[in-house]
C-alpha positions in Angstrom: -14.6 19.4 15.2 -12.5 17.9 12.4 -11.4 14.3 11.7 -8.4 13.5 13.3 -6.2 10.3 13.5 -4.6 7.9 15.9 -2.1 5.7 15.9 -2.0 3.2 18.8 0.5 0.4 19.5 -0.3 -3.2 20.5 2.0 -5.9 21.8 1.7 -8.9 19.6 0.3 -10.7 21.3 -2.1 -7.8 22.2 -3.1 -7.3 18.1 -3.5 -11.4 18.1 -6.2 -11.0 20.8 -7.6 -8.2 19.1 -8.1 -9.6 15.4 -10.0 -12.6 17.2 -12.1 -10.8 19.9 -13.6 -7.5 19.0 -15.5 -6.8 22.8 -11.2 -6.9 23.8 -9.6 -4.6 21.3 -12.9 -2.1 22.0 -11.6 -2.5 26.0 -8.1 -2.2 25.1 -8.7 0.6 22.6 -10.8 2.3 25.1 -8.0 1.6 28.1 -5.1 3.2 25.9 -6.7 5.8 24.6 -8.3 7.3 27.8 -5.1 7.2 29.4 -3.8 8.9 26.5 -6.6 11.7 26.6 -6.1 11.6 30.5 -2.6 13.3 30.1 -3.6 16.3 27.9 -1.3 18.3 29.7 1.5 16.0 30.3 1.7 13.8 27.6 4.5 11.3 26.7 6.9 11.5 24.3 6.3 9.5 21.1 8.9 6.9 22.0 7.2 6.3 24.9 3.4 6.7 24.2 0.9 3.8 23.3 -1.3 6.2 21.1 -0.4 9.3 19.3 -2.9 11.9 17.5 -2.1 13.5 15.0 -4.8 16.2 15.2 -6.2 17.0 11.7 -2.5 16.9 10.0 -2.9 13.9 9.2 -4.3 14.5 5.5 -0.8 16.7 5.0 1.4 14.4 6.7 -0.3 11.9 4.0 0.6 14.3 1.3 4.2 14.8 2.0 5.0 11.2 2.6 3.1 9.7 -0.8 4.9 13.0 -2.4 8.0 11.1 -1.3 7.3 7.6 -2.5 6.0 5.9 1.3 5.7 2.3 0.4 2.7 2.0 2.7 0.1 3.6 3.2 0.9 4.9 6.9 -2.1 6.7 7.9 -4.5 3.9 7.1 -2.7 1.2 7.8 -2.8 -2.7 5.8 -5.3 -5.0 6.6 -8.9 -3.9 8.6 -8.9 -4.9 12.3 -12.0 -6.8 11.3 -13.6 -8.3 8.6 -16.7 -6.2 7.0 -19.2 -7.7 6.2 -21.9 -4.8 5.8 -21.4 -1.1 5.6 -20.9 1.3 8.4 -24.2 2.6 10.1 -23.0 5.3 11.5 -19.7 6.9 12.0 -19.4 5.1 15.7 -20.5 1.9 15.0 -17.3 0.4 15.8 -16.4 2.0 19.4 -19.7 3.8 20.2 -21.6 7.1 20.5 -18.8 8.0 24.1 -15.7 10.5 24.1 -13.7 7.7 22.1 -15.4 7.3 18.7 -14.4 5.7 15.4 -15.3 7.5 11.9 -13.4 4.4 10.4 -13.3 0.9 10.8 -9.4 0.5 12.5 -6.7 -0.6 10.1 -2.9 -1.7 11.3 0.4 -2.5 9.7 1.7 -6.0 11.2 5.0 -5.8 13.4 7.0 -6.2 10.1 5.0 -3.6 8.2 5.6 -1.1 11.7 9.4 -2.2 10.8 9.7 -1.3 7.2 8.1 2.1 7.7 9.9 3.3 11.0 13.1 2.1 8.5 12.1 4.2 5.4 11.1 7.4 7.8 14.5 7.0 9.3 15.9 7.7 6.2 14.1 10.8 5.1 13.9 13.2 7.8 10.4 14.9 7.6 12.6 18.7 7.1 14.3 16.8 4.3 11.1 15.6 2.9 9.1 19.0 2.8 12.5 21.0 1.5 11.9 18.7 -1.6 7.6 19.1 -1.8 7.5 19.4 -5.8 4.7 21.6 -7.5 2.7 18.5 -7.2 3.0 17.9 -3.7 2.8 21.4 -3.1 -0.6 21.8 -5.0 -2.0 18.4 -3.3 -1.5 20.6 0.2 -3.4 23.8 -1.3 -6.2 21.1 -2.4 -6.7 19.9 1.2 -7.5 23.5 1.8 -5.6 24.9 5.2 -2.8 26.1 2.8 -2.4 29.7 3.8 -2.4 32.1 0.9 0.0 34.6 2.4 3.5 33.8 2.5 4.9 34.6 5.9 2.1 32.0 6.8 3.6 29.4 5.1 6.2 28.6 7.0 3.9 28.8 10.3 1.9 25.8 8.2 5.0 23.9 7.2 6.3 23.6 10.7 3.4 22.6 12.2 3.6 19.6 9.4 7.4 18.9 10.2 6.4 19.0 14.1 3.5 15.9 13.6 5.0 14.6 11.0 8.5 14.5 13.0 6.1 12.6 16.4 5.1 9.8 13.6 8.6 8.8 12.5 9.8 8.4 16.2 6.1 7.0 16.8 6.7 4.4 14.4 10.4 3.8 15.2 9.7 3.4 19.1 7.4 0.5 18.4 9.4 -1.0 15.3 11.7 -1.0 18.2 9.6 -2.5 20.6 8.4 -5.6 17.9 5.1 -3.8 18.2 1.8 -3.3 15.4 0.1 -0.2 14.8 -3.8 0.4 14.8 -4.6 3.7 12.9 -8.4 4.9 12.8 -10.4 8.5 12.4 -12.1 9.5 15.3 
């Protein structure tokens, strides 16, 4: 099992809560994200889901939008949900050893930074942004290691890219929409 990432959104007034009371953003976390996990099958769409995984494509969804000048930092958001004041134990120190563990402390992007990123991915349409991958962005992908060596696999590899990367821009742009913040951690 690889490291994967999640994006989940929160209300306002929900993050407000959650930056002041860590026993009620663990709940919450936990509430969203089973529900999430609860619909493997059926999932919603990004617009309309609360948390989104990305699987392990986050480190190339990374790639391609650094490779095309993202002002933030989008998969590990801002500011840390809490403040640290020692080092992590253990890779579940934050949500504990159950189905719904953290590898990272959580992170999130404030309504306004949720704004300016859905704006800037609105722009650049993930196909348009891997069409233009330079030799640069192209070699950072072989470096993460799942680039396939064999051509007629590449394009399998890119689309699978375009397809997550695609569910974080309308991700993003549903709760820029919605006046909402996004939590991002590793799990």
């Amino acid at each position: 099992m690889g490291t994967r990432r999640r994006y989940t959104r929160l209300a306002p007034a929900e993050l407000h809560q959650a930056l002041g009371d860590p026993d009620y953003a663990k709940r919450r976390f936990g509430e969203l994200r089973n529900d999430y996990y609860a619909q493997a099958g059926d999932r919603p769409s990004p617009e309309e889901a609360r948390v989104l995984g990305v699987d392990k494509w986050w480190e190339e969804i990374d790639v391609v939008l650094r490779a095309a000048g993202m002002p933030v930092a989008v998969h590990c958001g801002v500011d840390h949900l809490w403040p640290r004041e020692k080092p992590i134990d253990s890779f579940w120190e934050y949500f504990g050893e159950d189905e719904q563990r953290s590898m990272s402390p959580p992170t999130y992007l404030t309504p306004a930074n949720t704004a300016n990123v859905a704006e800037w991915m609105s722009t650049r349409p993930f196909d348009g942004l891997l069409a233009t991958l330079d030799a640069e962005g192209t070699a950072a992908l072989v470096a993460l290691g799942g680039y396939p060596a064999k051509d007629y696999e590449v394009v399998a590899y890119l689309d699978v890219i375009r397809v997550f990367g695609d569910r974080v821009r309308r991700f993003f742009a549903a709760a820029a929409q919605s006046g909402d913040a996004i939590v991002t951690d590793l799990g």
